[in-house]
C-alpha positions, 0 to 999 in steps of 0.5 A: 798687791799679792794674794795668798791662797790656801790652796795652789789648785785655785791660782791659775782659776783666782789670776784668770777670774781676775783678767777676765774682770780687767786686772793685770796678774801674775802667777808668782809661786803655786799659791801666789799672785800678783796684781799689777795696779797702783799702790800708792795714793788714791789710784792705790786706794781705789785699786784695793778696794776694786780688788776687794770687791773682787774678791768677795764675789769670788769667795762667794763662787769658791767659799772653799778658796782661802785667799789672803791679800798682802801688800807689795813689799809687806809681810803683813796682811791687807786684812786681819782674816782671810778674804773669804772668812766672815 
């Protein structure tokens, strides 16, 4: 899975939040991260929703931080609106 972000100043924070709760990152452009989990069957479906859970408590601590989850390989995103919108 890749996170998008809006802005590149919150990548290394969003990659460091994210190890510090045991998710194996990447930084892979200025505002892009990968996560390194299961994408497919229901490791992977378990992996999205710890990832979501994640990122709901980080748009609570940065609700400035947009954030869009993407699919491995896809284009499309994971949820029709940023992470942190509501």
């Amino acid at each position: 899975m890749q996170l998008r972000l809006g802005d590149t100043i919150h990548t290394e924070r969003l990659a460091s939040f994210l190890e510090s709760l045991g998710q194996a990152t990447i930084v892979s452009g200025p505002n892009e991260i990968e996560i390194l989990a299961p994408d497919s069957g229901k490791a992977g479906e378990m992996a999205r929703r710890e990832i979501a859970i994640y990122l709901r408590v980080w748009s609570v601590l940065y609700p400035d931080a947009e954030v869009s989850a993407v699919e491995a390989g896809s284009e499309e995103p994971v949820e029709a609106q940023p992470v942190g919108a509501s």
